[in-house]
TORMI-207854 format. One record per atom (N, C-alpha, C): residue in three letters; x, y, z. Coordinates in Angstrom, 3 decimals. Layout:
PT   rest       east      north         up
PT    ALA          X          Y          Z
...
END
This chain:
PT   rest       east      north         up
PT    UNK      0.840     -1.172      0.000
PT    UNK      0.000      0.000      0.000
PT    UNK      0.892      1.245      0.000
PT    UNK      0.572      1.993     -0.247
PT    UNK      1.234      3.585     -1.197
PT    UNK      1.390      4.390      0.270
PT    UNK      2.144      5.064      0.835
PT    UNK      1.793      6.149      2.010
PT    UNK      2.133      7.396      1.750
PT    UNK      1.768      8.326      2.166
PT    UNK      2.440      9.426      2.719
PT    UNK      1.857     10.455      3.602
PT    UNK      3.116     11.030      4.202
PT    UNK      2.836     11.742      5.334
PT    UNK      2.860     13.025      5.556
PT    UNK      1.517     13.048      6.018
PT    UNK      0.832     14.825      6.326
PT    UNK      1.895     15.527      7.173
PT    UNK      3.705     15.684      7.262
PT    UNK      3.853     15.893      9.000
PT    UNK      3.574     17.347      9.477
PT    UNK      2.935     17.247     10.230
PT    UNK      2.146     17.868     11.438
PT    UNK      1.211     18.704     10.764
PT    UNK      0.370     17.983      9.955
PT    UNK     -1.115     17.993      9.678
PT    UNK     -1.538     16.757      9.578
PT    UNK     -3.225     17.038     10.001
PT    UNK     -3.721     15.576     10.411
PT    UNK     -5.037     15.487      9.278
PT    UNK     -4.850     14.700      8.299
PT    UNK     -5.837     14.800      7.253
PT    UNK     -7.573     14.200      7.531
PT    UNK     -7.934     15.346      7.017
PT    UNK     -9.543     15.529      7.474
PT    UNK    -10.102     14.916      6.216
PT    UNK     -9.613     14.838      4.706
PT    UNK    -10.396     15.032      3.512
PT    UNK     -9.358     14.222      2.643
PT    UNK     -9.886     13.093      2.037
PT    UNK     -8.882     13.110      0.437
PT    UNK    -10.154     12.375     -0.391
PT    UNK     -9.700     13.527     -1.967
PT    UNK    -10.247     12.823     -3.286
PT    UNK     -9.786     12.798     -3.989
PT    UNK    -10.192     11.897     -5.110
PT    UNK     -9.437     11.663     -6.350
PT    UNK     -9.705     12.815     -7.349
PT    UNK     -9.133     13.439     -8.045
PT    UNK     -9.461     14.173     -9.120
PT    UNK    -10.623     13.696    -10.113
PT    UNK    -11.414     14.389    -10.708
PT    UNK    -12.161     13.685    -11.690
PT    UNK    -11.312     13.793    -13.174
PT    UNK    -10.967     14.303    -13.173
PT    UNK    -10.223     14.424    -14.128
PT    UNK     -8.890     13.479    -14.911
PT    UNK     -7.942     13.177    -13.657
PT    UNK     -6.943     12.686    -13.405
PT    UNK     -6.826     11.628    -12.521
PT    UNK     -6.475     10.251    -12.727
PT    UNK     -6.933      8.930    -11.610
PT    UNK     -5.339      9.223    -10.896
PT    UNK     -4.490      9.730    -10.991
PT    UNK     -2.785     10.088    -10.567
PT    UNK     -3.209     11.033     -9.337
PT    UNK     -4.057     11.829     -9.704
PT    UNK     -4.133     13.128     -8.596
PT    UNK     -4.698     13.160     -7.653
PT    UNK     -4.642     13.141     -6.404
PT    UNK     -5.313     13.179     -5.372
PT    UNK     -5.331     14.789     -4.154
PT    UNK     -6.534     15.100     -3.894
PT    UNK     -5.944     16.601     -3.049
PT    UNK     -6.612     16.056     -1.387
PT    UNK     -5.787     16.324     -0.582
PT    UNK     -6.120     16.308      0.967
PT    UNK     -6.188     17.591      1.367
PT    UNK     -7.345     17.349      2.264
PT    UNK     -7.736     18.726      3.543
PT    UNK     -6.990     18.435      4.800
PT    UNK     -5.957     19.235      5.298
PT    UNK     -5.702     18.867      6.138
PT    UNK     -5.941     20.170      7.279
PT    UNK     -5.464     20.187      8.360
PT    UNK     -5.540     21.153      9.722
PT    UNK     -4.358     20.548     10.986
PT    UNK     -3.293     21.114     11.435
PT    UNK     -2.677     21.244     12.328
PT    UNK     -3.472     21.058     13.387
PT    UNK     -3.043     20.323     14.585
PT    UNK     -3.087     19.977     15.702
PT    UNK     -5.089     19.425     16.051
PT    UNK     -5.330     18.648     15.190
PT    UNK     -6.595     17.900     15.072
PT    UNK     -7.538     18.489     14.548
PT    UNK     -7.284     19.986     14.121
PT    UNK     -8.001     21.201     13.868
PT    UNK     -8.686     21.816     15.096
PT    UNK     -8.151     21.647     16.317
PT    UNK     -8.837     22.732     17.096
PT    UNK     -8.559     24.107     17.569
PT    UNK     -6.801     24.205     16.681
PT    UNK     -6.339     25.797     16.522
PT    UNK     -5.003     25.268     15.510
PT    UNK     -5.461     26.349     14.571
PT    UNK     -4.328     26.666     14.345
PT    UNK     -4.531     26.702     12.348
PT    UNK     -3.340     25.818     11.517
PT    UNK     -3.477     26.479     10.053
PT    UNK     -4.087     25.427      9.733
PT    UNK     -3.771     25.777      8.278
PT    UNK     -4.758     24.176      7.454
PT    UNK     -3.666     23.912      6.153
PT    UNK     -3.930     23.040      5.627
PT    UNK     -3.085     22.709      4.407
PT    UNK     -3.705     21.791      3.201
PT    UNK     -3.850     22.639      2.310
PT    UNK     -4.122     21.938      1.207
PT    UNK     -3.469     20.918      0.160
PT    UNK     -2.977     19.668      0.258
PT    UNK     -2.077     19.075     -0.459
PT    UNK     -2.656     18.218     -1.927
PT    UNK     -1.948     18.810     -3.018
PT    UNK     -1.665     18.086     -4.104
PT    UNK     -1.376     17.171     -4.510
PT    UNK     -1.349     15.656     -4.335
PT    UNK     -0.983     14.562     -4.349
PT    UNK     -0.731     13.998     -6.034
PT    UNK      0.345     13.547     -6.038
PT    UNK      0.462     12.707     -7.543
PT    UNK      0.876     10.904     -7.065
PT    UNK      0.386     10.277     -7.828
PT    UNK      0.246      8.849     -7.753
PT    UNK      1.603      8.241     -8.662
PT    UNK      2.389      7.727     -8.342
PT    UNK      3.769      7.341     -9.717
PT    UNK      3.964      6.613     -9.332
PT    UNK      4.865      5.861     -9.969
PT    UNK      5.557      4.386    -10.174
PT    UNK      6.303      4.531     -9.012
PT    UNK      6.932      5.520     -7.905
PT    UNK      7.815      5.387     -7.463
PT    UNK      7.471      5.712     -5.867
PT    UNK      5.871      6.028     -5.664
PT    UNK      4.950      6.219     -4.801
PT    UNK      4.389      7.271     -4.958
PT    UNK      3.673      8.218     -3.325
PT    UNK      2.522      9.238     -3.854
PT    UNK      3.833     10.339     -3.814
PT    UNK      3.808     11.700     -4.771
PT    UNK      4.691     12.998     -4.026
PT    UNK      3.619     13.359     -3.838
PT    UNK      4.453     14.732     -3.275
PT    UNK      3.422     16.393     -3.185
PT    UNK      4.121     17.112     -4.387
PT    UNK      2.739     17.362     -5.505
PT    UNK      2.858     18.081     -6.309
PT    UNK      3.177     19.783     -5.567
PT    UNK      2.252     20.210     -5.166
PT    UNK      2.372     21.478     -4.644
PT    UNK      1.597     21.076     -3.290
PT    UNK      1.648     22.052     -2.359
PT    UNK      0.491     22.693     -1.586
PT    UNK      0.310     23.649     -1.099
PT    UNK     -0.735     24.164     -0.537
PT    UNK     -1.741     25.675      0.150
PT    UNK     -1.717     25.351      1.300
PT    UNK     -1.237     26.676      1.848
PT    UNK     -1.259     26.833      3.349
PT    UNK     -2.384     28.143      3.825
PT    UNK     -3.291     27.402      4.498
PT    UNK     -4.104     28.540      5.010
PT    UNK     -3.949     28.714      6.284
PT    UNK     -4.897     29.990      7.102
PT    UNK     -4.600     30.654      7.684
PT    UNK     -5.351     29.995      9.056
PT    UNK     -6.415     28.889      8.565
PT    UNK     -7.021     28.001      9.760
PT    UNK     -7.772     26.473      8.977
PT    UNK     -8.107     25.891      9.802
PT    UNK     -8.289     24.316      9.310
PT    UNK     -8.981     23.868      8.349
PT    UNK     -8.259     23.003      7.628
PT    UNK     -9.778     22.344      6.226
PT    UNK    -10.160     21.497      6.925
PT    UNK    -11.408     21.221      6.860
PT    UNK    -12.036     19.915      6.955
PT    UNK    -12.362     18.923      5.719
PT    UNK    -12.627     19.821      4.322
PT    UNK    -13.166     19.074      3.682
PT    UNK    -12.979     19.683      2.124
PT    UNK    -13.078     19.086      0.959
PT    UNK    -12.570     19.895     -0.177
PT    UNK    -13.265     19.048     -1.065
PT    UNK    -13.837     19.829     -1.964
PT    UNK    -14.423     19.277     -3.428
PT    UNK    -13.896     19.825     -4.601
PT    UNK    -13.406     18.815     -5.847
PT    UNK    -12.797     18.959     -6.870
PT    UNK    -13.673     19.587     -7.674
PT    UNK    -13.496     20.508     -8.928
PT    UNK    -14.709     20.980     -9.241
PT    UNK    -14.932     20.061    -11.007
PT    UNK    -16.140     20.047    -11.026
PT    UNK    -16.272     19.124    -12.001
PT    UNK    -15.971     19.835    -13.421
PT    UNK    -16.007     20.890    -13.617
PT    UNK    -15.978     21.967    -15.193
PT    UNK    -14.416     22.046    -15.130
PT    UNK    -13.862     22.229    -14.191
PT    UNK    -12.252     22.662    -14.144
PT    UNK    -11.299     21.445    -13.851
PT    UNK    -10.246     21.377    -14.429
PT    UNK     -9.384     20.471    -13.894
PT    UNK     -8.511     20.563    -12.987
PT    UNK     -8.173     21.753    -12.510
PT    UNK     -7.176     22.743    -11.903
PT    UNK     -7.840     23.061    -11.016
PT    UNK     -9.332     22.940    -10.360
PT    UNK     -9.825     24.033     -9.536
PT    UNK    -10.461     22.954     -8.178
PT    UNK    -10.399     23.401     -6.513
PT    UNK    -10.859     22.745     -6.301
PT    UNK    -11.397     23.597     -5.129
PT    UNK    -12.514     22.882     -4.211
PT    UNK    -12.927     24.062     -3.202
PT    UNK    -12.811     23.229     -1.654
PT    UNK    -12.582     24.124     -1.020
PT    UNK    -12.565     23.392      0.085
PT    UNK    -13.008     24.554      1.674
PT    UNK    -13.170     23.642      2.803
PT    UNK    -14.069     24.249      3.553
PT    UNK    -13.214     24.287      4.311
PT    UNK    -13.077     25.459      5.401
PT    UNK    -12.351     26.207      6.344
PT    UNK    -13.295     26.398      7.928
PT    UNK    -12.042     26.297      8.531
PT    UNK    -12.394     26.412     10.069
PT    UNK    -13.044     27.831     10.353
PT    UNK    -12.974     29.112      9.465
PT    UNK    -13.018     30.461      9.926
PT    UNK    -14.386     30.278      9.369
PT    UNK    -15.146     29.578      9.125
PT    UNK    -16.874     29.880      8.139
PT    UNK    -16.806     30.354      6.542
PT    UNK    -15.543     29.780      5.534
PT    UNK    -15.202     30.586      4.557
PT    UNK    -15.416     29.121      3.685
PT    UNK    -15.452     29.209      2.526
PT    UNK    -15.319     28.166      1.597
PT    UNK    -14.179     29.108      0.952
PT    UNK    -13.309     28.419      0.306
PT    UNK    -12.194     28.674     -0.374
PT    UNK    -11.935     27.662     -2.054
PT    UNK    -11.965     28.555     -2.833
PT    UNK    -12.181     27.921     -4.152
PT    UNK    -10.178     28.065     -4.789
PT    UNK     -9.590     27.086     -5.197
PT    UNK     -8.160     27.187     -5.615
PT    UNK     -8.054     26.652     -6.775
PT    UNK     -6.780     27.411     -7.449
PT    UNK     -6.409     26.689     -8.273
PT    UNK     -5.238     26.569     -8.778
PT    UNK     -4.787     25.156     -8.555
PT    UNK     -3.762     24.429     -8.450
PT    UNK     -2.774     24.589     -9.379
PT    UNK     -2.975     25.232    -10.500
PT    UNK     -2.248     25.970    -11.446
PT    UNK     -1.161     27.094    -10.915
PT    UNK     -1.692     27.832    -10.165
PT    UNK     -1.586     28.702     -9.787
PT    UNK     -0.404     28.418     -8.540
PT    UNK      0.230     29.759     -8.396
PT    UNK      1.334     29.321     -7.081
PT    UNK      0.762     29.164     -5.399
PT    UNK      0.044     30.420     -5.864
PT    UNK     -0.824     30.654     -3.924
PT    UNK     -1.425     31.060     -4.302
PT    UNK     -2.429     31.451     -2.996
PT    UNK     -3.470     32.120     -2.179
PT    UNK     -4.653     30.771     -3.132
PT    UNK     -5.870     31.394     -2.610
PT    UNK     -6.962     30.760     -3.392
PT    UNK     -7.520     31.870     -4.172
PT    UNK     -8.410     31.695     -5.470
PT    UNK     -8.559     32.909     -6.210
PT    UNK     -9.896     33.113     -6.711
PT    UNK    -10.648     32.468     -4.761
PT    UNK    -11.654     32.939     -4.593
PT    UNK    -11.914     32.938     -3.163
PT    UNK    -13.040     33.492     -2.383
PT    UNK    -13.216     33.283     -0.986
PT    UNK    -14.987     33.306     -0.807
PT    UNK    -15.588     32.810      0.100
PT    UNK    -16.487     33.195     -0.047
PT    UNK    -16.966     33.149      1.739
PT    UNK    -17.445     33.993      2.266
PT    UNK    -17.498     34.113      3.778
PT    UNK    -19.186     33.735      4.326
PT    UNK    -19.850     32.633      4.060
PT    UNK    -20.466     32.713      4.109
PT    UNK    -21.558     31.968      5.395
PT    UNK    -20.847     31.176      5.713
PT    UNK    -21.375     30.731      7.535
PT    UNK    -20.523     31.466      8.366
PT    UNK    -21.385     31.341      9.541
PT    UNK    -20.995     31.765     10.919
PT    UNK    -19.914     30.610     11.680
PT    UNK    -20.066     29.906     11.275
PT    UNK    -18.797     28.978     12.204
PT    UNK    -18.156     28.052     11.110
PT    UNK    -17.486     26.899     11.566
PT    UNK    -16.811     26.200     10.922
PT    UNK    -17.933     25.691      9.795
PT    UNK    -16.968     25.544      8.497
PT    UNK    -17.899     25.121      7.232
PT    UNK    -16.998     23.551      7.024
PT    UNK    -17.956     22.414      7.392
PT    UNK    -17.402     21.002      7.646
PT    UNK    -17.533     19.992      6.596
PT    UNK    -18.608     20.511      5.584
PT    UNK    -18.429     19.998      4.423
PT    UNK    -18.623     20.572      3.286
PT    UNK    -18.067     20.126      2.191
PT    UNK    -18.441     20.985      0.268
PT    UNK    -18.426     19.350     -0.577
PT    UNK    -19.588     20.072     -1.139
PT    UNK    -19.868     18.864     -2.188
PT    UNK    -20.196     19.585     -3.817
PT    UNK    -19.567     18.585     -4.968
PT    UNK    -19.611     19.863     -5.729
PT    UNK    -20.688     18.758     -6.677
PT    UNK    -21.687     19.715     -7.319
PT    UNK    -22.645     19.310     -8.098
PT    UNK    -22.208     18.404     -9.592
PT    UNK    -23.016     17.579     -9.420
PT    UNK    -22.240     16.478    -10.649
PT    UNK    -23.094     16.715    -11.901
PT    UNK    -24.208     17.782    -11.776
PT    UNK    -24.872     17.490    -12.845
PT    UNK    -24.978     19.262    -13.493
PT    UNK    -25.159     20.081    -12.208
PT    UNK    -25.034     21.558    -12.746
PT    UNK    -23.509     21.906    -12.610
PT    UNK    -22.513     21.677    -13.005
PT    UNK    -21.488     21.282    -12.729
PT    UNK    -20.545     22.667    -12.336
PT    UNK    -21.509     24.159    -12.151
PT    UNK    -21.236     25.521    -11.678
PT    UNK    -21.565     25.665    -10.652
PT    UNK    -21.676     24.629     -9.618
PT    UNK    -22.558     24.828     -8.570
PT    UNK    -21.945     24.164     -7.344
PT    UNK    -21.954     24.419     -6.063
PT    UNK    -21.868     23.514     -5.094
PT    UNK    -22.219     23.763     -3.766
PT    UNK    -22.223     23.198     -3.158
PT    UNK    -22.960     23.532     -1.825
PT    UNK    -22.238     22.941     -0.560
PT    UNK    -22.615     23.535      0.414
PT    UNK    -21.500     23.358      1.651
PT    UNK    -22.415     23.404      2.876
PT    UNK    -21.897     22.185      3.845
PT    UNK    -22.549     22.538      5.240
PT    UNK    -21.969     22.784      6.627
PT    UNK    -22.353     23.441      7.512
PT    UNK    -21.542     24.430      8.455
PT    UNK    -21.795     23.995     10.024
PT    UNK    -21.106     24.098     10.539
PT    UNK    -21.251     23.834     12.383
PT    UNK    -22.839     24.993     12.909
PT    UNK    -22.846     25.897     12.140
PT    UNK    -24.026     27.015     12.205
PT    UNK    -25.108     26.443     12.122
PT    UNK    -25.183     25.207     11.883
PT    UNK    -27.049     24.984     11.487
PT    UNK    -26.990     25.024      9.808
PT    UNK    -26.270     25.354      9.397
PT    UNK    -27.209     25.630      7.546
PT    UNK    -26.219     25.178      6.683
PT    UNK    -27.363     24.681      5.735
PT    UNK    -26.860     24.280      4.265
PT    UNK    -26.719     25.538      3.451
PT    UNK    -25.937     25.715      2.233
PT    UNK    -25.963     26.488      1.340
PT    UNK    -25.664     26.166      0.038
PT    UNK    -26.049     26.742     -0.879
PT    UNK    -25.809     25.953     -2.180
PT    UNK    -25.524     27.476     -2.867
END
């Protein structure tokens, strides 16, 4: 079996790319996620085991991340601060979108398989959003 290691992030989230069966991205968060950053990792699959293509360092914990189905490069993922964060992996940093839209931790994103511009996320707050 293939490993690798988050060190000192503790992974909350991994999916496969839809795009790419090689690529895999993890949500991760420092210290179980009850303070502190988060990390978004890039995973590639090779003959020689998994690397880290790239990764995103945020400013507090992922829990959870959805690949987006229209983009190959783009993926979103949910943050400890109430933010969904949309990235793309092309790209060097930051994410190059934000969206602030619960009151507390946002614990899951799921991205629509059929309106494929769309996705929706649910929050420690009580609410769904789409």
């Amino acid at each position: 079996m293939l490993e690798f290691r988050t060190q000192g992030f503790n992974g909350y989230a991994v999916k496969y790319s839809p795009f790419f069966d090689s690529r895999i991205a993890v949500a991760s968060a420092a210290n179980f996620g009850l303070v502190g950053n988060g990390r978004l990792y890039i995973l590639a699959l090779t003959a020689t085991g998994i690397v880290a293509e790239k990764w995103f360092d945020t400013q507090d914990s992922l829990y959870d991340l959805a690949w987006s189905e229209s983009h190959e490069n783009q993926c979103v993922v949910a943050t400890g601060d109430g933010s969904i964060k949309l990235f793309d992996i092309s790209l060097d940093q930051f994410p190059v979108q934000s969206w602030q839209e619960h009151k507390r931790e946002v614990f899951a994103v799921h991205w629509n398989l059929v309106a494929k511009d769309t996705f929706c996320s649910s929050s420690w707050d009580g609410t769904i959003k789409i």
